[in-house]
C-alpha positions as CSV (number, residue, x, y, z in Angstrom):
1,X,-46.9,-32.4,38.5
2,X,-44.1,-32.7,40.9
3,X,-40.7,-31.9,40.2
4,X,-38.4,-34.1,37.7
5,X,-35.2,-35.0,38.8
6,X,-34.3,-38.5,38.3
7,X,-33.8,-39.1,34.5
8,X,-33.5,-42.7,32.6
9,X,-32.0,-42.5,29.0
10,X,-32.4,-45.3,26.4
11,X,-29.8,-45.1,23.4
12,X,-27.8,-42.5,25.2
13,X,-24.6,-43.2,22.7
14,X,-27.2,-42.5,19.5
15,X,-26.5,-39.3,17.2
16,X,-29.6,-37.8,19.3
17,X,-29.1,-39.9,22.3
18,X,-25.3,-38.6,23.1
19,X,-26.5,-34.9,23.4
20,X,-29.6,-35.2,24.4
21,X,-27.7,-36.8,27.7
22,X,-25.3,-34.6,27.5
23,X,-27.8,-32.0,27.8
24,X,-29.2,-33.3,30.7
25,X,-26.3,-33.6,32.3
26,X,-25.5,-30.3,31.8
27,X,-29.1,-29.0,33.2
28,X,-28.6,-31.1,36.2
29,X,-30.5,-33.6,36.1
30,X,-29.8,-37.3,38.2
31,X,-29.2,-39.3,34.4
32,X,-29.3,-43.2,34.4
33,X,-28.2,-44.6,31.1
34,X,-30.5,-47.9,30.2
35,X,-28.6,-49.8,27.6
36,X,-28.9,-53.5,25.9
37,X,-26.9,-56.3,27.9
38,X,-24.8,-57.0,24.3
39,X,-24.3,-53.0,23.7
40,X,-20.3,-52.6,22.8
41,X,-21.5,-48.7,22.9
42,X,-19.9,-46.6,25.5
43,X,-21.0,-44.1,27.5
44,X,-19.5,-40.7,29.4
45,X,-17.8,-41.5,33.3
46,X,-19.8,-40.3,36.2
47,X,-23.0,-42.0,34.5
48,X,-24.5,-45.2,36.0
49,X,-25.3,-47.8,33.0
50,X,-27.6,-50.3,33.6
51,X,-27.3,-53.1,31.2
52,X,-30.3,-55.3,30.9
53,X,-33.0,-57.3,28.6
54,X,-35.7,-55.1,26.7
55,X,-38.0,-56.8,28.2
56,X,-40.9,-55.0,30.1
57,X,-40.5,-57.4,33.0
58,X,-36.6,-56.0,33.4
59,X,-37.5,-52.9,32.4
60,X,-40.2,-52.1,35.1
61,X,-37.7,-53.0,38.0
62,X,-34.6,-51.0,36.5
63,X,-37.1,-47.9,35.9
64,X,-38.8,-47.9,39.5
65,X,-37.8,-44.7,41.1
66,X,-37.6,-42.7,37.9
67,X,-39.6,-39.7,37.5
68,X,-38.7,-39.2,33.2
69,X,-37.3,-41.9,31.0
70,X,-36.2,-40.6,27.5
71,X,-36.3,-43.2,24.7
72,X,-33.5,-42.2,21.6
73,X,-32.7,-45.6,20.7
74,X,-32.9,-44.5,16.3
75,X,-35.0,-46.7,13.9
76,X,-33.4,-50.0,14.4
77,X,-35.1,-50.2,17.9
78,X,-38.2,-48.7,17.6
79,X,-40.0,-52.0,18.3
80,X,-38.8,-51.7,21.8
81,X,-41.0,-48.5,22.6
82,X,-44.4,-50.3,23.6
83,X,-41.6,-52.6,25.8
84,X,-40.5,-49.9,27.6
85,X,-43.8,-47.4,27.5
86,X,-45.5,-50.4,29.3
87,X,-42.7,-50.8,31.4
88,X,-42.3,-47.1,32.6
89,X,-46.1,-46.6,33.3
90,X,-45.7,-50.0,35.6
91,X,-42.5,-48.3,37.8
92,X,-44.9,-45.3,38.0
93,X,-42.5,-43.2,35.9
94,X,-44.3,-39.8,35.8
95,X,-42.9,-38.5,31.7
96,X,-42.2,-40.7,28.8
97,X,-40.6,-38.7,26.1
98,X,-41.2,-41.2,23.0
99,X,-38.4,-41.7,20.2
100,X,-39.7,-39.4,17.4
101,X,-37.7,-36.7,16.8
102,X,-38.8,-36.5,13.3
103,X,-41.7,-34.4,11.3
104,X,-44.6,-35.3,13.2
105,X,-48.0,-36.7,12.6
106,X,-48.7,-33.7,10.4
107,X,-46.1,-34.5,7.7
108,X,-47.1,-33.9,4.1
109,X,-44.8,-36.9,3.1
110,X,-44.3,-38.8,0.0
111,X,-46.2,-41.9,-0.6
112,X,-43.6,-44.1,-0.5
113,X,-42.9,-42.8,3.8
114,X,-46.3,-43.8,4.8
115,X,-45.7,-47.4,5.9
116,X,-42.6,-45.7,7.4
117,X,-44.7,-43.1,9.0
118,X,-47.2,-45.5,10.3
119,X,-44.5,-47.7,12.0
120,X,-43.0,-44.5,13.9
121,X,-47.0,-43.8,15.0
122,X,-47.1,-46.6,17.0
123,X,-45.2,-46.0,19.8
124,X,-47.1,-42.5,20.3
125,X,-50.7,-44.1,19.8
126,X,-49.5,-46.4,22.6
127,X,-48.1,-43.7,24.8
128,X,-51.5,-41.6,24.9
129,X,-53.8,-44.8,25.3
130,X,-51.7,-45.3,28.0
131,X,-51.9,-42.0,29.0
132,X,-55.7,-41.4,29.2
133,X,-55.9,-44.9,31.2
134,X,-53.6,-43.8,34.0
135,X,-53.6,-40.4,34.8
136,X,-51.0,-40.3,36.3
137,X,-48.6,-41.3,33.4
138,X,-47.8,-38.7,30.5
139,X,-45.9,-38.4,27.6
140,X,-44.8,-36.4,25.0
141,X,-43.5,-36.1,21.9
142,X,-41.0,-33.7,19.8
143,X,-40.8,-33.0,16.2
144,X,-37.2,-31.1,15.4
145,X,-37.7,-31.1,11.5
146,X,-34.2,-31.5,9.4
147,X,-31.5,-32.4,12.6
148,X,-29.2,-29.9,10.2
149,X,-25.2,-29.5,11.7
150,X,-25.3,-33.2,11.7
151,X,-27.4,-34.2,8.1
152,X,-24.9,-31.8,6.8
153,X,-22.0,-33.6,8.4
154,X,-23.1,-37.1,7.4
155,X,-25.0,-37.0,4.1
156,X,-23.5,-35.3,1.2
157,X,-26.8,-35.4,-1.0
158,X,-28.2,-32.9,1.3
159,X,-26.0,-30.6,-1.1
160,X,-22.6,-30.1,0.8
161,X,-19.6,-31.9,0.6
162,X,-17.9,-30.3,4.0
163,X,-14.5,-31.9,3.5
164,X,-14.1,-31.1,-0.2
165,X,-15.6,-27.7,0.0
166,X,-18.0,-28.6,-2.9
167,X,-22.1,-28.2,-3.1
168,X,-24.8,-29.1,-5.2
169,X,-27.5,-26.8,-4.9
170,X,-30.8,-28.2,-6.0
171,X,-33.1,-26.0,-8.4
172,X,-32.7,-22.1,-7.5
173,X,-31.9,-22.8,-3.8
174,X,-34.7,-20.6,-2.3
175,X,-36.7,-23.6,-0.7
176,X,-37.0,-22.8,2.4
177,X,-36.9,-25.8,5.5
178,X,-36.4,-25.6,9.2
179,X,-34.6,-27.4,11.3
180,X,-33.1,-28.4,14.9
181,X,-29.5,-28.7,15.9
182,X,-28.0,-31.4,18.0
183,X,-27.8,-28.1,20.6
184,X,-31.3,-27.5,19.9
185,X,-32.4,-31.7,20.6
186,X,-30.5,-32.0,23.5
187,X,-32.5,-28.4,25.2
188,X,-35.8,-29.3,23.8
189,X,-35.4,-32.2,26.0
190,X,-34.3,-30.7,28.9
191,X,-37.0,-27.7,28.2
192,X,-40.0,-30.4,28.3
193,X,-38.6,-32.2,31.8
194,X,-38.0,-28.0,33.3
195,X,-41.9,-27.9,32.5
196,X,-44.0,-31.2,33.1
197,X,-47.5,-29.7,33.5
198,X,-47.2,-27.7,30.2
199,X,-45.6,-30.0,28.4
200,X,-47.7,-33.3,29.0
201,X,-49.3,-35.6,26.4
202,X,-48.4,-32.8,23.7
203,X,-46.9,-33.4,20.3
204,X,-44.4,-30.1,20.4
205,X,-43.0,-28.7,17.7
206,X,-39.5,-27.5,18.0
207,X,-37.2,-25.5,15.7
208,X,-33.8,-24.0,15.9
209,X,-33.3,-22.0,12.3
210,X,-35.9,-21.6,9.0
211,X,-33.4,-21.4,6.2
212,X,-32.3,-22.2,2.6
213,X,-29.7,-24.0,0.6
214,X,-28.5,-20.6,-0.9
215,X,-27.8,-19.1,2.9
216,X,-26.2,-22.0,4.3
217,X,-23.6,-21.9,1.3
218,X,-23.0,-18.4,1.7
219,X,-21.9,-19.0,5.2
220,X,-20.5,-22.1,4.4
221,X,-17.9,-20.6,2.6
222,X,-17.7,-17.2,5.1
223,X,-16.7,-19.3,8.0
224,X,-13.8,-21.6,5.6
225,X,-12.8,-18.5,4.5
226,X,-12.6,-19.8,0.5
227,X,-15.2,-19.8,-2.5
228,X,-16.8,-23.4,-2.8
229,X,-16.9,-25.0,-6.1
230,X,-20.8,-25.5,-7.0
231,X,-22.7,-27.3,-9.3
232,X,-26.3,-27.6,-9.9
233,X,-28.6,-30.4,-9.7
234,X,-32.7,-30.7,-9.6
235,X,-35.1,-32.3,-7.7
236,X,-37.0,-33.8,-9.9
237,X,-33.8,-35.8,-10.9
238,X,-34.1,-37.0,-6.9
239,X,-37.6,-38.0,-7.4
240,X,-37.2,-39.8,-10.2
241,X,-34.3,-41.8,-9.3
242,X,-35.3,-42.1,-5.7
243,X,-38.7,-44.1,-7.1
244,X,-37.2,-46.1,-9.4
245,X,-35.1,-47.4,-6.1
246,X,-37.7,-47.7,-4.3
247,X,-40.1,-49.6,-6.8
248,X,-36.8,-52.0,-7.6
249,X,-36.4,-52.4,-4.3
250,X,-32.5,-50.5,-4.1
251,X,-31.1,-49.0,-1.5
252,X,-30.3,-45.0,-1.2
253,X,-34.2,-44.2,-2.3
254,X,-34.8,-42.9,1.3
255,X,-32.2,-40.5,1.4
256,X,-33.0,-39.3,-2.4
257,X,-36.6,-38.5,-1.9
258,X,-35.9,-37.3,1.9
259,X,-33.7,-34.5,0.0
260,X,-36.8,-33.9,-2.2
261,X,-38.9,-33.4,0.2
262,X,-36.5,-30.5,1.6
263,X,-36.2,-29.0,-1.6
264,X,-38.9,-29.6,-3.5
265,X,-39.8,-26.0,-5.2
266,X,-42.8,-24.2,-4.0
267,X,-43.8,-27.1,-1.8
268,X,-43.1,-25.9,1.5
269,X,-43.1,-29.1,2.5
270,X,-40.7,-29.1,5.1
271,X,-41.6,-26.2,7.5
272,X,-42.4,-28.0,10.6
273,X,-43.5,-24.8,12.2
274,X,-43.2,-21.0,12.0
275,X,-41.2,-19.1,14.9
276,X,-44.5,-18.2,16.2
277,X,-46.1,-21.4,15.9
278,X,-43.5,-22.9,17.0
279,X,-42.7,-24.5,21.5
280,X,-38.9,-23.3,20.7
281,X,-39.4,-20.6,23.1
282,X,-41.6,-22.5,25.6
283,X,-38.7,-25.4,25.4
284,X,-35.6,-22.5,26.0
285,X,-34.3,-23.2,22.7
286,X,-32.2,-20.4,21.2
287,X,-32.3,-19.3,17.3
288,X,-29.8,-20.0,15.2
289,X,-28.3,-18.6,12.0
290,X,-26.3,-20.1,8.9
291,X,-23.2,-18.8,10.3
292,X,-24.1,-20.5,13.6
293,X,-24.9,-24.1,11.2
294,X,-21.4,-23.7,9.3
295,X,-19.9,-23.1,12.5
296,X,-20.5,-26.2,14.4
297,X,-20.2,-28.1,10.9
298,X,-16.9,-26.7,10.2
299,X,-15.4,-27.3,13.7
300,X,-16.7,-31.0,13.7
301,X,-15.1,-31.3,10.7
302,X,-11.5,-29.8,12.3
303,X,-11.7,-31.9,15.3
């Protein structure tokens, strides 16, 4: 496969979308950023925006002359994917790099996920049938795991209260998880467009750190610089009250039994991939430690 230079980004102001641009940017790349015609988002200078209708119609003139499109649009518009798959393997765009960023096909999830899961299939199913028909359209697809600096920073039920220096730490705190970093996101991306050929119409698997509740408090509180006031809690307490939620039909069940999955004891549920199984080094992803975690956490936190 030729060269990719010319880069099209759908939900580049998205938690993934902003770095994974940013990212880009950074490696070079020519970055277009495709956005909805009523989007009050905005976007970094010195990037063209097109605004336009998700339509596949639209889409296929705005992406004619792109060599990669990137969709990170988030859940809420993940219906658009087939829209824009279609539309990209019309402009002969040569990469599709489909909105998954999750746990993969894989996934040993909870019952209650799988109509979830099946939703977030779709797109990729479409991707590769379109795939095998044209030859000369690919995709591919990235599992990161737990997206960790920012589920930190945004959900306290992961077990760390950032801004009050407080944790919960579930059962022992020796469940071990992996995870990708918004760093991490953004270069996986750029690491699958810096290698088309061995990156097409793969599912890669991507990691920045394997670690535990117990290290990330321990460095938690090394990079403050002050003890953290802890408490315990269990995850069978999340599962329970996360299915009564979801059987009631109550909000706040996803989160709860998305934390027990991650800490579920002896489970192992949430190890995407071991370092050696892993494409982090195929991708030029660096490791990361809990110091590294607290770090960006604690300086998102200052700014």
């Amino acid at each position: 496969m030729s060269i990719i230079k010319k880069v099209a980004v759908f939900g580049a102001a998205g938690n993934f979308g902003a770095p994974i641009t940013a990212a880009l940017v950074r490696a070079g790349f020519d970055v277009t950023i495709i956005t909805r015609i009523e989007s009050s988002s905005t976007f970094p200078d010195g990037i063209p925006v097109i605004r336009t209708e998700y339509t596949t119609e639209k889409l296929t003139t705005i992406l004619s002359g792109q060599d990669a499109a990137v969709c990170a649009v988030g859940p809420a518009g993940l219906s658009t994917q087939i829209a824009m798959i279609d539309a990209a393997e019309a402009a002969g765009v040569k990469r599709f790099i489909v909105d998954d960023f999750g746990w993969g096909p894989g996934f040993r999830s909870l019952p209650e996920f799988r109509e979830v899961g099946a939703q977030r299939r779709v797109a990729g199913n479409h991707a590769k049938e379109r795939s095998q028909a044209n030859p000369k359209f690919t995709y591919t697809e990235i599992g990161i795991g737990n997206p960790t600096d920012w589920a930190i920073k945004r959900f306290p039920l992961m077990g760390f209260d950032v801004k009050q220096r407080s944790a919960v730490i579930y059962d022992d705190g020796t469940e071990e998880f992996t995870g990708t970093t918004l760093e991490g996101i953004g270069q996986a991306v750029v690491g699958v467009l810096k290698h088309p050929d061995e990156t097409a119409n793969r599912y890669l698997k991507a990691r920045s750190i394997q670690t535990n509740q117990n290290q990330l408090l321990e460095a938690l509180q090394r990079v403050s610089g002050q003890p953290w006031e802890v408490k315990r809690g269990s995850t069978k307490d999340l599962l329970e009250s996360g299915r009564k939620k979801h059987q009631a039909g109550v909000g706040g069940w996803v989160l709860e039994l998305n934390v027990y999955q991650l800490y579920a004891p002896g489970e192992a549920i949430c190890i995407l991939a071991s370092k050696a199984e892993s494409d982090a080094g195929l991708l030029g992803m660096r490791g990361e430690s809990p110091e590294d975690i607290a770090r960006k956490v604690m300086d998102s936190v200052a700014n």
